[in-house]
N, C-alpha and C positions, 0 to 999 in steps of 0.2 A: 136910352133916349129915343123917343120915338119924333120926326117928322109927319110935316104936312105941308101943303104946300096952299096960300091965299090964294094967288093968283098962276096964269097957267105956265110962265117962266120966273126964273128966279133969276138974281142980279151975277155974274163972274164971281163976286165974292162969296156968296150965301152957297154958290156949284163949290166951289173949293173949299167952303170949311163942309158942308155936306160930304164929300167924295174922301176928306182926310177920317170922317169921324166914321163913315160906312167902312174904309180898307181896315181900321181900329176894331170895329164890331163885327164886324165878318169875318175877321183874321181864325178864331178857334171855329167856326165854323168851316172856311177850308182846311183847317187842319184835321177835323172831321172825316170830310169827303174827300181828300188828297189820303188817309188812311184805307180808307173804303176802297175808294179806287184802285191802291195799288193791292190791296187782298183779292180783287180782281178780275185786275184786267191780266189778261195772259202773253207771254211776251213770245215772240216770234220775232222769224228771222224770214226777210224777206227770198233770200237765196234758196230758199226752199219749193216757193212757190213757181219757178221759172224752170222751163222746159229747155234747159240748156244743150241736149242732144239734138237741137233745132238752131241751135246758131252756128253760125259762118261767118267769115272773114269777111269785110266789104274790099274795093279797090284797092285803098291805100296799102292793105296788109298782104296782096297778092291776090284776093277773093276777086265775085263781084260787085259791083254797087245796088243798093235798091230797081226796080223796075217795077211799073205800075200792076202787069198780073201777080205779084207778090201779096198785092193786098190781102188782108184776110177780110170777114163778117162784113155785115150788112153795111149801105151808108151812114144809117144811122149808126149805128153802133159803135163805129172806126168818132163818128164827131162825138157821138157824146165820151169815148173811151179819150180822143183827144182833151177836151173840153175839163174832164177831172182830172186828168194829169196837170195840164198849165194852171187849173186849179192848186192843186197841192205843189206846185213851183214855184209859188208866189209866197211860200210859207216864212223866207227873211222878212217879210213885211206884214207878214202876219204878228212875228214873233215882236218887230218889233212895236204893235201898235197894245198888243196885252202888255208888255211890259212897261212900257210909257203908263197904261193906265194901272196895274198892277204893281209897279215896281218889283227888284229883285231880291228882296230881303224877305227872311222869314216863311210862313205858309206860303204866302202869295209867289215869294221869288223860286220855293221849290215846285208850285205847281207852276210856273213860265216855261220852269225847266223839261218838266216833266212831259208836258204836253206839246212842248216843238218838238223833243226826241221821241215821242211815237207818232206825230204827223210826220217826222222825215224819213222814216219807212214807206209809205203812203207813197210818193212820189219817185221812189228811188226804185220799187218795186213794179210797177206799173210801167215805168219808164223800160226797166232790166226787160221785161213779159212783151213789149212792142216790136222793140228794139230785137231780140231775137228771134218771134217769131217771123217778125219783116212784116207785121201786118199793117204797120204804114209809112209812109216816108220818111224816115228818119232827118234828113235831110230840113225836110218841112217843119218837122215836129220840132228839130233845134233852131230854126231861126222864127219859129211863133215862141218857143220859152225866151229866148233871147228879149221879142220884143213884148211878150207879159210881162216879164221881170222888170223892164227897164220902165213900164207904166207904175208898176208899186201896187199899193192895196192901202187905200186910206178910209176911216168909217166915216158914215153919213152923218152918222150923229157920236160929237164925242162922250168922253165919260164912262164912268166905271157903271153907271143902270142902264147907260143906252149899250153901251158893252155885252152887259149880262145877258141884257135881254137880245141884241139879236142874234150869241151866239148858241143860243139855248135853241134862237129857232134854227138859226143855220147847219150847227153840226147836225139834227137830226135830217136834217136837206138835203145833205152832204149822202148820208147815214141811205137815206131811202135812193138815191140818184146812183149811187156806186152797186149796191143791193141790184136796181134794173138794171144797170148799164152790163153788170155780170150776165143775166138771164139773158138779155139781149144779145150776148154775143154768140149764144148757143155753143161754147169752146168750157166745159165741164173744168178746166185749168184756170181760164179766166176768172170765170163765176165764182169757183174758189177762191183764190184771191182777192175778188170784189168783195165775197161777203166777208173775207178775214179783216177788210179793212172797214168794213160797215160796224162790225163790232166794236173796233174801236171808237171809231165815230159816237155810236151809241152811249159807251159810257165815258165819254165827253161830254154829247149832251146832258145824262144826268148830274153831271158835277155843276155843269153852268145852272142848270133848271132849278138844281136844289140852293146854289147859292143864291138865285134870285127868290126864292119862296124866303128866306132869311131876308130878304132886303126889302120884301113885300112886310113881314113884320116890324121892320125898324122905320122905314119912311114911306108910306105905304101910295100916298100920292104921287112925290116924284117917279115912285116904280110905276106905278099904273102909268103914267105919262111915258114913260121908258116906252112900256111896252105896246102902248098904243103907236110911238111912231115908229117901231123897229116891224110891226105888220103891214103897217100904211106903207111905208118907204122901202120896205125888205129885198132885197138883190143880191143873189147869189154871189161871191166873192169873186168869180171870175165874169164878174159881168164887163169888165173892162178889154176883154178878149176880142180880137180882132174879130169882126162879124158874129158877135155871143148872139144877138136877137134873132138873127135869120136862123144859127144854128139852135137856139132854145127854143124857136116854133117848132121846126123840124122836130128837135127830140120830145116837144110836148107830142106832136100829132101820132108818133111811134107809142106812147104812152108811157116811155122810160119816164121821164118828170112831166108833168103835165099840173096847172090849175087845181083843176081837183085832189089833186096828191096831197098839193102844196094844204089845199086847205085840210082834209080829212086826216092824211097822215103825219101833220105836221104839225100845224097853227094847232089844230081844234084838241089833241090831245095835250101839247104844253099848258095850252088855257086851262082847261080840265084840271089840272097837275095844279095848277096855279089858284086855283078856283075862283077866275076874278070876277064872275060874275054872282057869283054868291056873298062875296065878303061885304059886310057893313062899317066896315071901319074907315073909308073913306070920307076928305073932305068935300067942299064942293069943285074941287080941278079936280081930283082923282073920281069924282064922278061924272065929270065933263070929258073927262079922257075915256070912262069905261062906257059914257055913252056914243063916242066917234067911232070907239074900236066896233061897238054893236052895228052902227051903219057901214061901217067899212066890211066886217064879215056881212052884212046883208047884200052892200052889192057885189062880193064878191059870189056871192050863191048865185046870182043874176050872172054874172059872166062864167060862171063855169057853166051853167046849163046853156048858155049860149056858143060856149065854146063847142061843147058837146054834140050838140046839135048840131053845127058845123062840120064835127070831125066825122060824123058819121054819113053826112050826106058826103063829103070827100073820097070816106073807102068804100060807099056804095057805086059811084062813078068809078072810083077805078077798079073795082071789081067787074062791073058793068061791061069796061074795056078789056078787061083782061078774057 
């Protein structure tokens, strides 16, 4: 059965028999890619990656406690290495917002499983790699998870295609931010580890990517409108973080995630994958939707050249100074 959509929302009722008959027709398709997946993806152990002939006792255990020369790597680097940790902290609310829209029976409920137990490496790892080298305050770091945690992680837009679609573009966000946050730290230990978890990242994205190319063939409208507001609207998962927007200029201006990223390594190749702007099987919403997404990537070409331009008259003054 294939959808369409008349007009550019549908009623609660027509969302809900939609989302029961999409998790129906999609079901052997993640079964598909939950196979693929696990032939693979490679399992590791996070205990590997940590420099444990580098840790010491703090106070409590007889040691000493943190102090500020302790810090390791640049400022940037220490916020955005903060900034993806409290990211992957927030994963109880992650899990439970896939599973709310996924449910936990069948394909669906093994891939819920599948995919918090190797994001909960991700967090537990990074946290272990901080935390022993002392490269930042520990201290600090536990009472920002504390109050990430106790904010949650709720979506912008509910549903199993607003789902798909933004997490198709966010793991791979995730995927390219962990990837720089690693180089960034110039600590050859780190980087490893960044890009051990980048992998995963990546083939997450494809699992979501490819389950929405399947849900572009069944309701091809409603998806197109999925993914037009999950570009327009798009916010990384930890944007709920205590001061995320002073710290996500900072780490644009350093070039770890930056506009441009967002669009070139990110948006512009899922589209591609997706090929929405080729397909003719649209009604008139889902061409109203792939004509917003056009203006939206046009002005977003308009802000990152401006951006750009900004950033470079920025490190020509401080080079200037230096």
């Amino acid at each position: 059965m294939r959808y369409s959509c008349k007009t550019r929302g549908m009623t609660a009722y027509a969302e809900d028999l939609l989302t029961l008959d999409l998790l129906t027709q999609l079901e052997p398709v993640v079964e598909k890619e939950l196979n693929r997946h696990n032939s693979q993806a490679k399992h590791w152990y996070p205990h590997d990656y940590i420099p444990w002939d580098m840790g010491t006792n703090f106070a409590h255990l007889g040691g000493e406690d943190w102090t500020p020369e302790q810090k390791r790597f640049s400022e940037v680097a220490r916020t955005s290495l903060i900034i993806n940790l409290l990211t992957e902290d927030n994963l109880p609310s992650y899990h439970h917002e896939i599973a709310t829209i996924f449910g936990r029976d069948g394909a669906w409920g093994e891939w819920v499983g599948r995919w918090t137990a190797e994001e909960g490496r991700h967090g537990t790892a990074i946290r272990d790699y901080l935390v022993v080298t002392r490269a930042v305050d520990p201290v600090a770091l536990e009472d920002a998870r504390m109050s990430h945690m106790q904010e949650g992680f709720q979506a912008i837009h509910p549903g199993i295609l607003a789902g798909l679609s933004y997490v198709s573009f966010q793991e791979l966000a995730t995927r390219v931010s962990h990837r720089n946050t690693g180089i960034a730290t110039g600590d050859p230990i780190a980087e490893a580890l960044l890009q051990r978890i980048a992998l995963d990242e990546n083939l997450h994205m494809i699992f979501y990517r490819n389950l929405l190319s399947a849900a572009l063939e069944i309701a091809p409208d409603p998806t197109m409108i999925a993914i037009m507001q999950s570009v327009r609207d798009f916010a990384m998962p930890g944007h709920g973080i205590e001061g995320f927007q002073r710290k996500a200029v900072e780490i644009a201006v350093a070039g770890i995630y930056d506009l441009k990223q967002h669009r070139d390594e990110v948006l512009m190749p899922v589209l591609r994958k997706w090929q929405v702007f080729e397909r003719n099987d649209f009604g008139a919403a889902g061409e109203a939707a792939r004509d917003e997404l056009a203006a939206i990537l046009a002005d977003m070409d308009v802000n990152v050249n401006r951006f750009e331009e900004r950033r470079d008259a920025l490190r020509a003054r401080l080079a200037a100074r230096d």
